[in-house]
Legacy VTK file of the C-alpha trace (Angstrom):
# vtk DataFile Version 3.0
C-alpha trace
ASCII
DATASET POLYDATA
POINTS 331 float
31.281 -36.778 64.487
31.850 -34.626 61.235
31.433 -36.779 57.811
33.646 -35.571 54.689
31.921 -35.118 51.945
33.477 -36.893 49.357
32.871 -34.231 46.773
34.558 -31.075 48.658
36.728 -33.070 51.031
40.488 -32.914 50.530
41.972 -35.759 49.636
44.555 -37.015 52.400
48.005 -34.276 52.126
46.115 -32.233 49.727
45.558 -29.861 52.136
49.003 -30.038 53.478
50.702 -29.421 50.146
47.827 -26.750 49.311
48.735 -24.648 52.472
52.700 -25.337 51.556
52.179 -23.460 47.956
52.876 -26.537 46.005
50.826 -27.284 43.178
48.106 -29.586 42.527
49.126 -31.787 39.658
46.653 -31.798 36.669
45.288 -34.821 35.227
46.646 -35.543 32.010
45.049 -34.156 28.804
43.017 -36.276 26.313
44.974 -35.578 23.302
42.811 -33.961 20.456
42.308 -35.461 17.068
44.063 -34.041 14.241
41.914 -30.983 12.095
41.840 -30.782 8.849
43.431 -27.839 7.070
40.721 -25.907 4.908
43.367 -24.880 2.632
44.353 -27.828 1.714
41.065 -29.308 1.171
40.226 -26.135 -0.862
43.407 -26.642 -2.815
42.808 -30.087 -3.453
39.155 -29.837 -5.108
40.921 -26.495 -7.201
42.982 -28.889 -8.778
40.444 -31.336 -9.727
38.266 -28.947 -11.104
41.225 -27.533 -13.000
42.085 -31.028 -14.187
39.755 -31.283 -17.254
40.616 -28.082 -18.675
44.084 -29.189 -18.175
44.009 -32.624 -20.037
42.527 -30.848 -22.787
44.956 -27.964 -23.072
47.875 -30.793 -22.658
45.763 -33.001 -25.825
45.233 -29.977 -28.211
47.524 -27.736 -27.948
50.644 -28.986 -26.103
51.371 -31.810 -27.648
50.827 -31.072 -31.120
53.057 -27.814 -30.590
55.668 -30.574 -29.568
55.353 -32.580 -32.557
55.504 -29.413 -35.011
58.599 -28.481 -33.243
60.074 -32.040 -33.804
59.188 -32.260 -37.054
60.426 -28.513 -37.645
63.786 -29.927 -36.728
63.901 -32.605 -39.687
63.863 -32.938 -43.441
60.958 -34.841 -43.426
59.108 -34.847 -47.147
56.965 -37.476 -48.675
60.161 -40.102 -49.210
60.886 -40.179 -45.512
57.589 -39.444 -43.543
56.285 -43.099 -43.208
59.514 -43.321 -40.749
59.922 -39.505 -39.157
61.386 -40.301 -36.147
64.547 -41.419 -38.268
64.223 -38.994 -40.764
67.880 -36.409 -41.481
68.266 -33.848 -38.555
68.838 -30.631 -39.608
68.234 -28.415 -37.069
67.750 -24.946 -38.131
68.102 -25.810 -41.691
64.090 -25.684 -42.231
63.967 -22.504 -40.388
67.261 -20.451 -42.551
65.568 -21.971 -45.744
61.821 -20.502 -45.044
63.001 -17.028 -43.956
65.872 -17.232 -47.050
64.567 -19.258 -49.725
61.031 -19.371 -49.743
58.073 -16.124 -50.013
57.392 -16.474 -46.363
58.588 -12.934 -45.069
56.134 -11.631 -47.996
53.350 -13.524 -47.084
54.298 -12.917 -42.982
53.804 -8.802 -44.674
51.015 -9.730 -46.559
48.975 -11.155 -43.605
50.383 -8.461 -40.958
49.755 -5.590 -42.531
46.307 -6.782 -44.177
45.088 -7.639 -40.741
45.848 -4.482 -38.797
44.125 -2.517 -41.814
41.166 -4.573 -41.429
41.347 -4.419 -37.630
41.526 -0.610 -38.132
38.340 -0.275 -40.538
36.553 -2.809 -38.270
36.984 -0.900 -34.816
34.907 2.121 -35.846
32.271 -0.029 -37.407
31.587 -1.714 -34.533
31.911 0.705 -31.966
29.572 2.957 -34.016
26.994 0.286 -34.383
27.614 -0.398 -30.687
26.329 3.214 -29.948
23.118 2.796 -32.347
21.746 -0.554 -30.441
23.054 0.490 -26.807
19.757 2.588 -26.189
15.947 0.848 -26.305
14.221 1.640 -29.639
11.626 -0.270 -31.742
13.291 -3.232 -33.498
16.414 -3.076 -31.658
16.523 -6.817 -31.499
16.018 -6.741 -35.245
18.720 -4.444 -36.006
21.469 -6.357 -33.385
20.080 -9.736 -34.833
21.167 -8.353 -37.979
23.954 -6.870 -37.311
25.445 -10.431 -36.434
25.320 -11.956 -39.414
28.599 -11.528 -40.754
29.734 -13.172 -37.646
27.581 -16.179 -37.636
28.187 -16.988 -40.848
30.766 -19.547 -41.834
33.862 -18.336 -43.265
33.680 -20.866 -45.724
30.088 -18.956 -46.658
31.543 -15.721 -46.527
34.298 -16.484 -48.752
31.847 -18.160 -51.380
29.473 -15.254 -51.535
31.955 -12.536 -51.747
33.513 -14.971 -54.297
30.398 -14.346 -56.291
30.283 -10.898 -55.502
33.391 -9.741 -56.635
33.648 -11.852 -60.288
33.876 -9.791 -63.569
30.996 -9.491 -63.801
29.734 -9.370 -60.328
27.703 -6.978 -58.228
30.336 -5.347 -57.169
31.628 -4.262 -60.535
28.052 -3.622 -61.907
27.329 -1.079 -58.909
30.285 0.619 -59.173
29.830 0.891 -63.413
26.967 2.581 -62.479
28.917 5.658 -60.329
31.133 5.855 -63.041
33.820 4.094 -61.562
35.895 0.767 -63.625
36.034 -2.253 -61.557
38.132 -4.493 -63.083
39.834 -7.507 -61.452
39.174 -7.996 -57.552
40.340 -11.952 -57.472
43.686 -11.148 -58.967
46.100 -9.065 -59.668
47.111 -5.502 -57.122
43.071 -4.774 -56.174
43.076 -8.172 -54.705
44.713 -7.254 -51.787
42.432 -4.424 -51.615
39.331 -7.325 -51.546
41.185 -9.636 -48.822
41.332 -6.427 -46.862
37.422 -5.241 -47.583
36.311 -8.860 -46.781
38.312 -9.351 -43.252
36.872 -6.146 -42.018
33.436 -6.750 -43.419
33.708 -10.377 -41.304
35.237 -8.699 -38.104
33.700 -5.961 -37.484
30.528 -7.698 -35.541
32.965 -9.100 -32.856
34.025 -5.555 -31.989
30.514 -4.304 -31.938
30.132 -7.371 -29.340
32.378 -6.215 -27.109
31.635 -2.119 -27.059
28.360 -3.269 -26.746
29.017 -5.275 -24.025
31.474 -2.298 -22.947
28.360 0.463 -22.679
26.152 -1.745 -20.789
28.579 -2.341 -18.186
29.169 2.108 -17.574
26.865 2.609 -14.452
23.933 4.753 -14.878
24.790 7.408 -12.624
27.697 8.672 -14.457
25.100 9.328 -16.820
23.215 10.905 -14.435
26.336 12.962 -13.229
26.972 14.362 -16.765
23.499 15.580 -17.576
23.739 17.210 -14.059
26.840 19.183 -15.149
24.888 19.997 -18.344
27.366 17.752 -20.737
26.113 17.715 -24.121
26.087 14.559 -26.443
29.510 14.580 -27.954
31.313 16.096 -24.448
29.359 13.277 -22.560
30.832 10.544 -25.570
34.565 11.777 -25.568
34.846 12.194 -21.696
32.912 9.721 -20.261
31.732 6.683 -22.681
34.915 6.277 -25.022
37.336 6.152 -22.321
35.479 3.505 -20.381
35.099 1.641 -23.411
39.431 1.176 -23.683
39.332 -2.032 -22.481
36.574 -4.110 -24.314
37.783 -2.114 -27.281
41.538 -2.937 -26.831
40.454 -6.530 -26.295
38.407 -6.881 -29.413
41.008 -5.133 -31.565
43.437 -8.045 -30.629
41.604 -10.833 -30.578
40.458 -9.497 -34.515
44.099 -8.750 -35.264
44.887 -12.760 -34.351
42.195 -13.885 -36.083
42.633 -12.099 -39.012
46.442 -12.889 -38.862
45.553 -16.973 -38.780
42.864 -16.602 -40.990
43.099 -19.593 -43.701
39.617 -20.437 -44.671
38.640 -16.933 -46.220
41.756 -16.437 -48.699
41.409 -20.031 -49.454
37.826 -20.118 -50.723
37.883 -16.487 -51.729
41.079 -16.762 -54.077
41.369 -20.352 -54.366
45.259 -21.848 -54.387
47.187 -21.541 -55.138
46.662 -17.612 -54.046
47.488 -14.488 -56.243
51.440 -13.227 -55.223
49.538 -10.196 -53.876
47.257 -12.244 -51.416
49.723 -15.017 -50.206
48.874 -14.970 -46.713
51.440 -17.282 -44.355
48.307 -19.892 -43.562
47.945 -20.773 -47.243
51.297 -20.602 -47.821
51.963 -23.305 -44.861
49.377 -25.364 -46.393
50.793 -25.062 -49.726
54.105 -26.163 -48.413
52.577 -29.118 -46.643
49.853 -30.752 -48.539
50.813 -29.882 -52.323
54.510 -29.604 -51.921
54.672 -32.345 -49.551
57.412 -30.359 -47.604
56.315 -31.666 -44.220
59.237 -30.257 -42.165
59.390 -26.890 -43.572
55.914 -26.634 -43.363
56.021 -27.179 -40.080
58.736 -24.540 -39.575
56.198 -22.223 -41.145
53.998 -22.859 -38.487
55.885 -22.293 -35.838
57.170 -19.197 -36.940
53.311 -18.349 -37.579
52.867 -19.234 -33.927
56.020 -16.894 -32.502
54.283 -13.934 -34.191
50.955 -14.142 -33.189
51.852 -14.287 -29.703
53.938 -11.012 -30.089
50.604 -8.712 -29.834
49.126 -11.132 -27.183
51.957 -10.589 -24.957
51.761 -6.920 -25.629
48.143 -6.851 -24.980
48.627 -8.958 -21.648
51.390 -6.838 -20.759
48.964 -3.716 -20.781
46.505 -5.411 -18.916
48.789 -5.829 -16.357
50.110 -2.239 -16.077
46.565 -1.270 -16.049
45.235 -2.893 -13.118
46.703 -1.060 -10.127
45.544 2.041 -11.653
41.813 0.361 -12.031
42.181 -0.650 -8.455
42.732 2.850 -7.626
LINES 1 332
331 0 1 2 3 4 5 6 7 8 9 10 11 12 13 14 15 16 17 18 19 20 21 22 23 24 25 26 27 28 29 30 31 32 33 34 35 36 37 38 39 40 41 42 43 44 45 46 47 48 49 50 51 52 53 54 55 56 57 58 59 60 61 62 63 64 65 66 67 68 69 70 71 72 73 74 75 76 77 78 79 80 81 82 83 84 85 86 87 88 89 90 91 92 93 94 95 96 97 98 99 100 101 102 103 104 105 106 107 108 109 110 111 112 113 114 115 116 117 118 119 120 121 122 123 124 125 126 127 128 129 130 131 132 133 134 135 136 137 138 139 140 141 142 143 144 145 146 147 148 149 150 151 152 153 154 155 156 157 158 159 160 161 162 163 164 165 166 167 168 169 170 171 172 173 174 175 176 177 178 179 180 181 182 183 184 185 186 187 188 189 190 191 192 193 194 195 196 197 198 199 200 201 202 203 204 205 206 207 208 209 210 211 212 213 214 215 216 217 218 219 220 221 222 223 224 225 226 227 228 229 230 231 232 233 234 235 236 237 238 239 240 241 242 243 244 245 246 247 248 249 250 251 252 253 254 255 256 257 258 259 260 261 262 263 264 265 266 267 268 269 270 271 272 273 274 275 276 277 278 279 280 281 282 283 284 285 286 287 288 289 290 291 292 293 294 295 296 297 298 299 300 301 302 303 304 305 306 307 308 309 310 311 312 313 314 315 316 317 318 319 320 321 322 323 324 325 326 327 328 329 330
């Protein structure tokens, strides 16, 4: 007698329906639990770490862009500013009667074209004074300690000591009576656009030398290396290799000094007091002019957003380069 083994033995007909080519049913499959998609999960914590800086953004600068642009929309003044929701629409009225009827295309001139003169005289500075730190030296972090101090400083400092500086009788005008050279009037009058100019730079220049600085430690030592092998000298070695690597951080301080300089409001407040010499109205003093001593709240606030159209004309410019830029960097 033969005894089936219960592990290898065929079932009754299994071996029937094996030897007829018909299939074995399978036993049904345990279905598997659900995975989690990665992505989402990923996604998910992005958006919680992204919700801080969010909330904040939303706090300080959304919603008080909203309520300038409400308030740009009505003639609201001291009479009617305790109730300015129901204060007289009128629209583009504040808008036709800054541009029209009020110095704020000189002071939009003023502020422009002082700024980019500034940003010019700063760039050079810096990058210059980038070039004398870059390299170890005794007292190097002496000499970059001290070349920050224009930039730590307070504006509210700055203005006050170059407030000092350039009185009647000032340094200024005591150093130059000793070239030869008249002073004269620096807080008033035509030279005082000259000042607001001297002073900007004098503040800005430190965030350029920042960024070159920044800028030369970041070019990689053997393209150094490569242009002492092909016997560059100084100068060749600055205009082929370190100034055009240096575009960028350059470009980049140049703007964010040209929007600075452009908003400024504490410096030609405390340097010229207010209200401000015709030849130094810049549009920040002139906004707060219109606000807090005229009590022109809605026009003021049509001010500022005007203020806020054109300083995002040479961000989006600047942005826009970037962007052309960076296949051409992946390259």
């Amino acid at each position: 007698m033969t005894v089936n083994d219960p592990v290898t033995a065929d079932a009754p007909g299994t071996g029937d329906a094996r030897r007829a080519g018909v299939a074995r049913p399978s036993p049904p499959r345990r279905p598997s639990p659900p995975r989690r998609r990665r992505g989402a999960t990923a996604g998910g914590a992005a958006v919680w770490l992204l919700a801080p800086g969010g909330l904040l953004t939303l706090t300080v600068i959304v919603v008080p862009f909203v309520v300038a642009l409400v308030m740009s929309l009505l003639d609201l003044d001291q009479y009617t500013f305790r109730q300015w929701l129901s204060a007289p629409f009128v629209g583009a009225g504040n808008y036709v009667e800054a541009v029209g009827r009020t110095s704020l295309p000189h002071a939009i001139w003023v502020s422009g074209s002082a700024a980019v003169i500034a940003t010019l005289l700063a760039l050079p500075l810096g990058v210059v004074a980038a070039l004398t730190t870059h390299l170890p030296f005794r007292g190097r972090s002496l000499i970059r300690s001290l070349y920050l101090i224009p930039y730590v400083l307070p504006a509210f400092v700055v203005g006050t000591i170059w407030r000092i500086i350039l009185q009647p009788d000032g340094v200024a005008n005591q150093g130059l009576a000793t070239l030869g050279i008249a002073g004269g009037l620096w807080l008033n009058g035509p030279k005082s656009y000259l000042a607001l100019i001297v002073v900007q730079a004098w503040s800005g220049w430190p965030l350029v030398y920042l960024l070159a600085l920044a800028g030369l430690q970041g070019i990689d030592d053997s393209l150094h290396e490569a242009a002492a092998l092909d016997g560059a000298q100084w100068g060749a070695k600055l205009r082929h290799v370190i100034l055009p690597l240096l575009r960028p951080p350059v470009a980049l301080a140049a703007i964010i000094s040209l929007l600075h300089m452009v908003n400024s409001f504490t410096l030609p407040f405390v340097l010229f007091g207010v209200p401000s010499p015709h030849d130094v109205e810049v549009l920040p003093v002139l906004t707060y002019v219109e606000s807090f001593q005229n009590l022109r709240f809605g026009l003021s606030a049509a001010m500022a957003v005007i203020s806020l159209a054109l300083i995002l004309v040479p961000l989006l410019v600047y942005l826009r380069t970037v962007r052309l830029d960076a296949p051409e960097a992946a390259a």
